[in-house]
N, C-alpha and C positions, 0 to 999 in steps of 0.2 A: 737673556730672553725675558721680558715683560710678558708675565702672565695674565691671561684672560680669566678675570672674575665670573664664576658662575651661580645664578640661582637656580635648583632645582624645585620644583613645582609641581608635586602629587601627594598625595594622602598615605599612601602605597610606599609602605618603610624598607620593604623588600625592594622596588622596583629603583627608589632612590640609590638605595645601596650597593644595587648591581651596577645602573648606570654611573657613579659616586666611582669606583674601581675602576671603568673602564675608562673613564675620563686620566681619570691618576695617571693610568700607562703612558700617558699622551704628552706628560710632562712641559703640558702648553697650557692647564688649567689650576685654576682653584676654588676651591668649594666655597662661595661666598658667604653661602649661606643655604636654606631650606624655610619651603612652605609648603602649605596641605591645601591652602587655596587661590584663588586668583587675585583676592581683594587681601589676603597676607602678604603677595606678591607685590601690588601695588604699594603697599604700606611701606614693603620694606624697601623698595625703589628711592622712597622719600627720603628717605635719608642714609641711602649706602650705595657706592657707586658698585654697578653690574654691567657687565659687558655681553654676556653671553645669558636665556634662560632656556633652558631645559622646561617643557610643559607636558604632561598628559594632556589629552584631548580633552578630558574630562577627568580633572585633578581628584576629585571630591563626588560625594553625590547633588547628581543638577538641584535639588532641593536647595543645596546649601553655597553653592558656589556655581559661576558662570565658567564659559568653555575657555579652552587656550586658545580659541581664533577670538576672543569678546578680548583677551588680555593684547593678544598681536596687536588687533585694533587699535585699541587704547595705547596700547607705548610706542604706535607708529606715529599717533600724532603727541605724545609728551614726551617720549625718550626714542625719537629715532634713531639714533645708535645704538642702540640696544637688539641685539640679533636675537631672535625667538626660532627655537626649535620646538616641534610640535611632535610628539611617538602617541601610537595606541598599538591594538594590536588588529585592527582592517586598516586598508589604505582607501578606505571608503569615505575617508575625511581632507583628503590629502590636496584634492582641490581647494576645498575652502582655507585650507594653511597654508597655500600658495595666492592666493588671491587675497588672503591680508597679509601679502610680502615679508610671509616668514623666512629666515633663512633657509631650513630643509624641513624634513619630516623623515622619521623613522617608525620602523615595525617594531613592533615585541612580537617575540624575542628578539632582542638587539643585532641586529649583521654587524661582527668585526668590519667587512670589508667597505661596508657601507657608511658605517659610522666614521673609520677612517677618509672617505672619501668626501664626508661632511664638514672634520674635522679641518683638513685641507683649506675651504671654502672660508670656514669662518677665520681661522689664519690670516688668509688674504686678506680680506676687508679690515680684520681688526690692525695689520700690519698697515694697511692704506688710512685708517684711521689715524692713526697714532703719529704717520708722516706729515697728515696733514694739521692737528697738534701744534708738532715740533715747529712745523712751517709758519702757522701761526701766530706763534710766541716767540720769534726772533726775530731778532733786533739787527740791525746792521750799524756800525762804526766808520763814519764818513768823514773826511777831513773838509772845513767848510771856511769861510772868510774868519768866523772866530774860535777855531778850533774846531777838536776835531768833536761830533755830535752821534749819540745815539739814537736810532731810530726804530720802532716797532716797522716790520716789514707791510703788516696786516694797515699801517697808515700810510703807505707809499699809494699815490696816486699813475704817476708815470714821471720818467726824466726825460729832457729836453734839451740838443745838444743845439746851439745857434751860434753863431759868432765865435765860435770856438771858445767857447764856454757853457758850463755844464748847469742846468736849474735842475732840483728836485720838489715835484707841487705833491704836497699833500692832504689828507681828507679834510681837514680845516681851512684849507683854503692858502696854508702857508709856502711859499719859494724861497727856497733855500739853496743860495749860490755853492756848487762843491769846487772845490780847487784840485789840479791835479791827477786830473783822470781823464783816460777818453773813453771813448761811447763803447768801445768795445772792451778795456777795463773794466767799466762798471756794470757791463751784459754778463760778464765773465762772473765778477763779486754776487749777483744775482740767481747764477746760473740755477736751477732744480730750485728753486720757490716761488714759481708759478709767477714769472716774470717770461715775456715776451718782444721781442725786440719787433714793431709791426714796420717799423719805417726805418730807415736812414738814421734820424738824427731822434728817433723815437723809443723808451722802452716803457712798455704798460705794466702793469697789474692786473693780472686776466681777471680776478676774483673781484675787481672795481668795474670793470668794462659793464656798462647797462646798455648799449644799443651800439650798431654794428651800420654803419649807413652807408649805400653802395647806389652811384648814380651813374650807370652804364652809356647813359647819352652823353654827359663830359669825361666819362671815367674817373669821378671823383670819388674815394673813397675814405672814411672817418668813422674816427670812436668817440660814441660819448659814454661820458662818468657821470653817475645820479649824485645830484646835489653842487655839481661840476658847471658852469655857463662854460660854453663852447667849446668844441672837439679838436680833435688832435689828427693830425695824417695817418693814415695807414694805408702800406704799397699796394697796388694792384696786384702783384705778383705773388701778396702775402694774403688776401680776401679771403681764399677757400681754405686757407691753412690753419689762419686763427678761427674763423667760423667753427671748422670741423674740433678744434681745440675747446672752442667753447661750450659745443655742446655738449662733447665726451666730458668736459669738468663739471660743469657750472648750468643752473638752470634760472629761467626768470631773464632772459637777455632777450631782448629784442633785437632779433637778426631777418 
């Protein structure tokens, strides 16, 4: 199990320390590190990878240091990965730590049941994280006219099956003939890395897809890729399917 790095973020050596133990139990964290303010927090951001931060509401005194919704803020637009948890001891802050899209918010004194149920949350997404990662940074091994070729998946545009034979275009602009496979072998090789088969003789890269065009008067429907001239087919059958794919993945698409 890949553990989730944590910063914890208060002045308060007691409250670290309690929270520090109850994390441990959980055997899904580790203590990245500690800070007593916001702007220590950010510093240490700079140069240590953190998955997870623990914040008081008010680490420090406001004199000396800003709130843990002023830190949300801020690593929502440098470290969006980065899941902030927000605790004090009123829930009278709780909106404003949800309204800068912190993961949860907890009371002091700490709820086991609660904690655990936060814990859960942040599992998921750092587990969706990390898949998508892996998805990423792999490569595919294709057997092609001069051998066989490795490919970054993250540079696949879409494959194109015509003539009974197979092209692969990618972000550069390159086609590269594959030998020896058919459209539903290499849906198959594809399968769970955000590959989509939209057409017949069609497989995409949802994560390339920039516009979704749908012309209900001839029933024509097409995908285009930014930086891509001209589009590719996609079934009618398939419209609301990738649609609803896209927008549950991926945002920025013109649908």
């Amino acid at each position: 199990m890949v553990e989730m790095k944590v910063l914890l973020v208060d002045s308060d050596q007691r409250l670290r320390g309690e929270l520090a133990v109850m994390l441990h139990a959980f055997q899904c964290f580790r203590i990245a590190g500690t800070a007593q303010t916001t702007e220590e927090a950010v510093e240490y951001i700079q140069s240590n990878d953190v998955d997870v931060i623990f914040v008081n509401h008010q680490p420090a005194d406001p004199r000396v240091t800003s709130g843990g919704e002023h830190l949300a803020a801020v690593l929502g637009q440098s470290h969006p990965h980065i899941q902030v948890v927000i605790y004090s001891n009123t829930a009278e802050w709780a909106y404003n730590a949800y309204r800068c899209q912190c993961a949860g918010y907890l009371l002091v004194p700490f709820d086991p049941l609660a904690l655990q149920s936060l814990v859960n949350r942040l599992r998921y997404v750092f587990d969706l994280q990390q898949a998508k990662r892996e998805v990423s940074n792999r490569s595919i091994m294709i057997k092609t006219k001069t051998g066989y070729r490795f490919t970054p998946l993250q540079d696949i545009l879409f494959i194109e099956r015509s003539a009974r034979k197979n092209r692969m275009v990618t972000t550069d602009g390159q086609e590269i003939a594959l030998l020896g496979y058919t459209i539903g072998q290499l849906e198959e090789m594809l399968s769970g890395s955000g590959f989509y088969r939209c057409y017949q003789s069609f497989i995409v890269n949802l994560s390339k897809v920039s516009a979704v065009r749908a012309d209900s008067g001839t029933k024509n429907y097409a995908i285009r890729f930014k930086d891509y001239e001209g589009e590719i087919l996609l079934s009618r059958k398939k419209y609301m399917e990738i649609v609803s794919l896209l927008k549950e993945r991926y945002a920025g698409i013109n649908i």
